[in-house]
C-alpha positions in Angstrom: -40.0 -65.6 -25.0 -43.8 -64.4 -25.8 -45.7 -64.0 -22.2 -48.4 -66.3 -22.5 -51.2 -63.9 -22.7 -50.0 -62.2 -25.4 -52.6 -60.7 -27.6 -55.4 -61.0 -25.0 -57.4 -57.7 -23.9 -58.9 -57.2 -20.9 -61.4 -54.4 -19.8 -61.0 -53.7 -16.1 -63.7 -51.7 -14.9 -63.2 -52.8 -11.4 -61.7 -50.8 -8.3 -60.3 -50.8 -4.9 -57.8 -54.1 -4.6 -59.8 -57.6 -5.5 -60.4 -56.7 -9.4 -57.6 -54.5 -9.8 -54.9 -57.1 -8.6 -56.3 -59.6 -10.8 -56.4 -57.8 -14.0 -52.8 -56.4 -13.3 -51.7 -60.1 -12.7 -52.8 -60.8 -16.2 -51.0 -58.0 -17.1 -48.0 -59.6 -15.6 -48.4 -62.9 -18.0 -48.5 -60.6 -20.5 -52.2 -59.5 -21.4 -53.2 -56.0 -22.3 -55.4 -54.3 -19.9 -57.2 -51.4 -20.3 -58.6 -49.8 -16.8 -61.6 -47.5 -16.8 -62.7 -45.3 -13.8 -64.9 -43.5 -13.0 -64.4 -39.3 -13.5 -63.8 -39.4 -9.6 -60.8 -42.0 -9.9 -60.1 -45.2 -7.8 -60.6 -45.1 -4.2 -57.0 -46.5 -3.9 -55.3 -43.3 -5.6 -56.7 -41.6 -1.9 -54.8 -44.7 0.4 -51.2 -44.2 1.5 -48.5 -42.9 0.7 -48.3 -41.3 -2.6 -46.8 -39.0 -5.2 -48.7 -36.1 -6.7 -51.9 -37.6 -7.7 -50.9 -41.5 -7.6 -50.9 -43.5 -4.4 -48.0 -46.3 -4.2 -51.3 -48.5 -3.3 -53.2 -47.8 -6.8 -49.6 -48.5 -8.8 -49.1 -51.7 -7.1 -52.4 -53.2 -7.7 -52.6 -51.0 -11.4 -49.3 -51.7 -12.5 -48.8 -52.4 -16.8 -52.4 -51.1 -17.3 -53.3 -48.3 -19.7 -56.3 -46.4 -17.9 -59.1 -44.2 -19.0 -61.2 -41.9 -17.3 -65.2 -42.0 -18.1 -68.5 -40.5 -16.8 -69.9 -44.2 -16.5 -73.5 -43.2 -16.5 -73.6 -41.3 -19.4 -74.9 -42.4 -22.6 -71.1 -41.6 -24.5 -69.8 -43.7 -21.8 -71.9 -47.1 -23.3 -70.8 -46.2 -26.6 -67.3 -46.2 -25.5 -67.9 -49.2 -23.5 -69.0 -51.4 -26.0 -66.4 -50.2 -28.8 -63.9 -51.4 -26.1 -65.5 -54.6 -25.7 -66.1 -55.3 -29.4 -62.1 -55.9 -29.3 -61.6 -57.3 -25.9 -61.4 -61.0 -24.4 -61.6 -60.3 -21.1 -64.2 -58.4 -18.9 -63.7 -57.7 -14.9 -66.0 -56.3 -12.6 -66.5 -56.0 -9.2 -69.2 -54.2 -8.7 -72.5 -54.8 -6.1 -74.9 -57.4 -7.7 -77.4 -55.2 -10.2 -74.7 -52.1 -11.3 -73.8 -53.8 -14.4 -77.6 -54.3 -15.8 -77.9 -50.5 -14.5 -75.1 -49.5 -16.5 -76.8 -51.1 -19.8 -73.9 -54.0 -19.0 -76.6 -56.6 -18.4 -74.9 -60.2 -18.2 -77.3 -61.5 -20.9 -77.1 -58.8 -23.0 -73.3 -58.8 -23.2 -73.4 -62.8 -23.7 -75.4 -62.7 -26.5 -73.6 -59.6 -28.1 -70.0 -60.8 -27.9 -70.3 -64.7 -27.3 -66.4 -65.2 -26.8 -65.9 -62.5 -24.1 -64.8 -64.4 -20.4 -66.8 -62.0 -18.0 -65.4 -62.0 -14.7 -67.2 -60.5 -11.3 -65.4 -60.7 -8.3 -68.5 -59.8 -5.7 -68.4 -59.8 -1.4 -70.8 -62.1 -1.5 -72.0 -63.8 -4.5 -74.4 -62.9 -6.9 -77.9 -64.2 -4.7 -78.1 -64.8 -1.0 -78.6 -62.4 1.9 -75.6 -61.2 1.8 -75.3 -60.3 -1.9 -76.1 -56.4 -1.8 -74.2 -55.5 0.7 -70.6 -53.8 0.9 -67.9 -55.5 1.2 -64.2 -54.6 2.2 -61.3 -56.8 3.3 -61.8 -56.3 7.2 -65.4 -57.6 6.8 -64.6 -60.5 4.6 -61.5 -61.0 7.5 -64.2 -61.4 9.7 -67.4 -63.1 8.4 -64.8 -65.6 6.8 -63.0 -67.0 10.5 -59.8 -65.3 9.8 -60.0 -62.8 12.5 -61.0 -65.5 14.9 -58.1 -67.7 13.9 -55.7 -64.5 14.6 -56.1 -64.0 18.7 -54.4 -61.5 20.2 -51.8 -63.5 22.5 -52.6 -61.2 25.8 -56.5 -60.4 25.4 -57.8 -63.5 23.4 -59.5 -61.0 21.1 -59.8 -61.9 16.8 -57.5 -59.8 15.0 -57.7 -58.5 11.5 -54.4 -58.9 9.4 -52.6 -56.0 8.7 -53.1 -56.8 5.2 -55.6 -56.7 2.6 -55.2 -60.7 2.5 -59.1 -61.4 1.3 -58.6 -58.9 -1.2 -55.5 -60.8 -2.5 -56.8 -64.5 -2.1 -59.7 -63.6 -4.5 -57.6 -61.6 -6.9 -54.8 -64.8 -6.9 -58.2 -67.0 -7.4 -60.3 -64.5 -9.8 -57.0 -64.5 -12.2 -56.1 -68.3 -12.2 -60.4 -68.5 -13.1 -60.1 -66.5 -16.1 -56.8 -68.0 -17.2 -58.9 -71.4 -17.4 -61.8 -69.6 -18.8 -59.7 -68.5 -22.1 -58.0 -72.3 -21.8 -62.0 -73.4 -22.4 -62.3 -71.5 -24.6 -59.1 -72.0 -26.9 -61.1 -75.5 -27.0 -64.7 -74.7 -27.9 -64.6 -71.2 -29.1 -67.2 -69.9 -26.1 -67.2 -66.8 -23.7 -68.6 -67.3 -20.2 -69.4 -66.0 -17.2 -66.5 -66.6 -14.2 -68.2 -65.9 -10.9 -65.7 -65.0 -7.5 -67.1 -64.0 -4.4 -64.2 -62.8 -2.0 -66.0 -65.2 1.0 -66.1 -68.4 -0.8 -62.0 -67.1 -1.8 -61.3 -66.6 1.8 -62.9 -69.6 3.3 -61.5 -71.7 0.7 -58.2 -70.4 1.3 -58.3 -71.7 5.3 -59.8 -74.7 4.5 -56.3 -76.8 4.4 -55.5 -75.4 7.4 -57.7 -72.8 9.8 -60.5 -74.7 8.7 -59.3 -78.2 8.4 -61.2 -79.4 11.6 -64.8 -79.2 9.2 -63.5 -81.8 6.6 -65.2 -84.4 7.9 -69.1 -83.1 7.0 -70.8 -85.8 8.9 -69.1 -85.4 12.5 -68.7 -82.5 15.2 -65.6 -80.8 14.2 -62.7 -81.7 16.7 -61.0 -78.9 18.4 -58.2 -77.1 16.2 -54.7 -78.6 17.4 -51.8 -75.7 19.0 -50.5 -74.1 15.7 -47.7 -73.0 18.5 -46.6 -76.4 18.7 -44.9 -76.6 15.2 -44.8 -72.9 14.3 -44.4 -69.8 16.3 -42.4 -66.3 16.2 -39.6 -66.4 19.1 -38.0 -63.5 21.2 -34.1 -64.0 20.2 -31.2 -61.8 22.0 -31.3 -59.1 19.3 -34.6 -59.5 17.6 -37.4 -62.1 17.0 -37.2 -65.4 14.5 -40.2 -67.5 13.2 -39.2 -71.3 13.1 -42.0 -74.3 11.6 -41.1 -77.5 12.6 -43.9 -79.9 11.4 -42.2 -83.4 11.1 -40.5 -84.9 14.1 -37.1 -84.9 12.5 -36.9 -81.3 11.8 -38.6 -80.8 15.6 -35.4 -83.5 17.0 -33.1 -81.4 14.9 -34.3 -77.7 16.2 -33.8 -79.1 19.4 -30.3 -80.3 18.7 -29.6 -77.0 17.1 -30.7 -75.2 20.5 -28.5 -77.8 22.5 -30.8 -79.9 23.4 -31.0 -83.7 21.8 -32.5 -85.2 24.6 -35.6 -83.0 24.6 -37.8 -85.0 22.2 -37.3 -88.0 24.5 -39.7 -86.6 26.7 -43.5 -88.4 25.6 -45.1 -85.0 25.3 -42.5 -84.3 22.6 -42.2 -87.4 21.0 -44.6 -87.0 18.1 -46.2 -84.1 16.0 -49.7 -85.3 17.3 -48.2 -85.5 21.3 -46.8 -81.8 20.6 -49.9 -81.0 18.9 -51.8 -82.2 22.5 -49.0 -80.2 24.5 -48.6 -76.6 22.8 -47.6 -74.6 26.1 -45.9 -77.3 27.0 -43.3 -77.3 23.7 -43.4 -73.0 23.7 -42.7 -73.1 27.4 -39.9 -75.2 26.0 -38.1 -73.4 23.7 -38.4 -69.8 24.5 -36.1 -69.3 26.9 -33.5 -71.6 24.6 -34.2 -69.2 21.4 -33.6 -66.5 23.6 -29.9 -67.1 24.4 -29.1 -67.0 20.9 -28.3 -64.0 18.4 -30.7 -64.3 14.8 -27.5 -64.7 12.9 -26.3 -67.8 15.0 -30.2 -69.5 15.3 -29.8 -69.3 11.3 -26.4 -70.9 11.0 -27.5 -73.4 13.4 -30.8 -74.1 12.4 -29.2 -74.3 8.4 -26.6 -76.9 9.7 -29.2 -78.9 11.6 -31.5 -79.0 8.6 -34.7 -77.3 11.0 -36.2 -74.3 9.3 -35.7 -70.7 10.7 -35.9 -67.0 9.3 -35.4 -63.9 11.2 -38.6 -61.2 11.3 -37.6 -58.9 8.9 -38.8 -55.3 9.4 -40.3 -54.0 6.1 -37.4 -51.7 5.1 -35.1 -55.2 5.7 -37.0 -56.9 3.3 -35.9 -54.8 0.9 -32.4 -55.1 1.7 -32.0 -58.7 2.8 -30.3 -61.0 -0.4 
């Protein structure tokens, strides 16, 4: 079967993780993608592990791409620029608001020269605002965006940045389904245009169903986020840890069966997701010290015959090997 982007070109000129991962996701549906650094390389060849030159960190988020190595600021380096782009679909940038028009890239400029070239540019911040020229990394987009503060450590209360580049990911996910839609469009009226991602508007977006969720209603104080702990939470078992989510009551009255325990959503602050919600300590308090008499391997088998959902914590080398 043809990939669906078969046939499309992209230009990546973008580094680090955000624009990289989004151009080789394209790659993935089948695009062509040509990446171009600059004469120093990626920043992501230097992060990790790696052999010889290549980090495992730059192949992940360059995978399928052919790459090319330029002095950006140099004159020959337009000329090769635009020859590239006089056969491409598909630009992506991510650099700070003002490189591109420094780099004889102007936004204008290239609209008017190739009218069916989809420009992407993933930025921190946007393109205006105060916010727009400075740098931006995942850690800082983690925090400015609530997702530290809706990590706390459990003993000190302090936000906690993910260990993983999950801003950088979100806008790369989002930044490749925008330029999907922007060829789409364009399959329809023949134009180029201009796809704008800024990783905080990806990030906040992302929480809004859930870490968020408590400012849906625009016109009234935002109520006070429920217990996640009630319905989801990572247990100490007898020979490891398992994570179990149990939002309907039915899957909460069979976890409780599976543990040995039917009776235990008779209790009122059990009753209902919303009375759980209200009781969090209360329902960890709970089941802790019932998930802890039990091997990962029997939770499973129990949980899978009660119809409650459970997985053990895989370390990362187990991921690999689990079927």
């Amino acid at each position: 079967m043809t990939p669906p982007l078969h046939g499309i070109r992209i230009v990546d000129l973008s580094a680090v993780f955000s624009g990289p991962m989004a151009a080789a996701l394209l790659s993935d549906q089948g695009a062509e993608v040509i990446k171009v650094e600059s004469l120093d390389g990626d920043t992501t060849r230097n992060i990790g592990p790696a052999k010889g030159d290549l980090s495992a960190s730059f192949i992940a988020a360059n995978r399928g791409k052919r790459n090319l190595a330029i002095d950006l600021k140099s004159p020959a380096a337009n000329e090769v620029l635009h020859a590239l782009l006089a056969q491409a679909d598909v630009l992506i940038e991510n650099f700070r608001p003002g490189v591109m028009a420094r780099l004889g890239l102007a936004d204008e400029a290239l609209a008017q020269r190739y009218p069916r070239l989809i420009r992407l540019s993933i930025t921190g911040f946007g393109a205006d605002g105060p916010r727009a020229a400075d740098k931006a990394y995942d850690a800082v987009i983690q925090a400015l965006g609530g997702l530290a503060a809706s990590q706390r450590d459990p003993a000190t209360g302090a936000p906690v940045i993910l260990a993983s580049t999950i801003s950088d990911k979100v806008t790369a996910l989002t930044a490749a389904q925008a330029v999907t839609a922007a060829l789409f469009a364009r399959s329809r009226d023949g134009q180029g245009r201009r796809v704008e991602v800024a990783m905080l508007d990806a990030t906040v977006a992302f929480q809004w169903p859930d870490a968020m969720y408590n400012h849906v209603w625009v016109n009234d104080a935002p109520p006070a986020l429920p217990e996640f702990g009630a319905t989801q939470r990572v247990y100490r078992t007898a020979d490891g840890y398992v994570a179990s989510m149990v939002p309907q009551q039915a899957e909460f009255n069979a976890m409780c069966t599976a543990l040995g325990q039917p009776d235990l959503p008779k209790d009122p602050r059990f009753a209902s997701p919303f009375a759980r919600y209200r009781h969090g300590p209360q329902v960890r308090a709970a089941i802790e010290p019932l998930m802890a008499q039990f091997d990962n391997a029997t939770l499973e088998a129990r949980f899978r015959e009660h119809g409650a959902a459970l997985g053990r914590v895989n370390e990362r080398p187990e991921v690999i090997s689990d079927p």
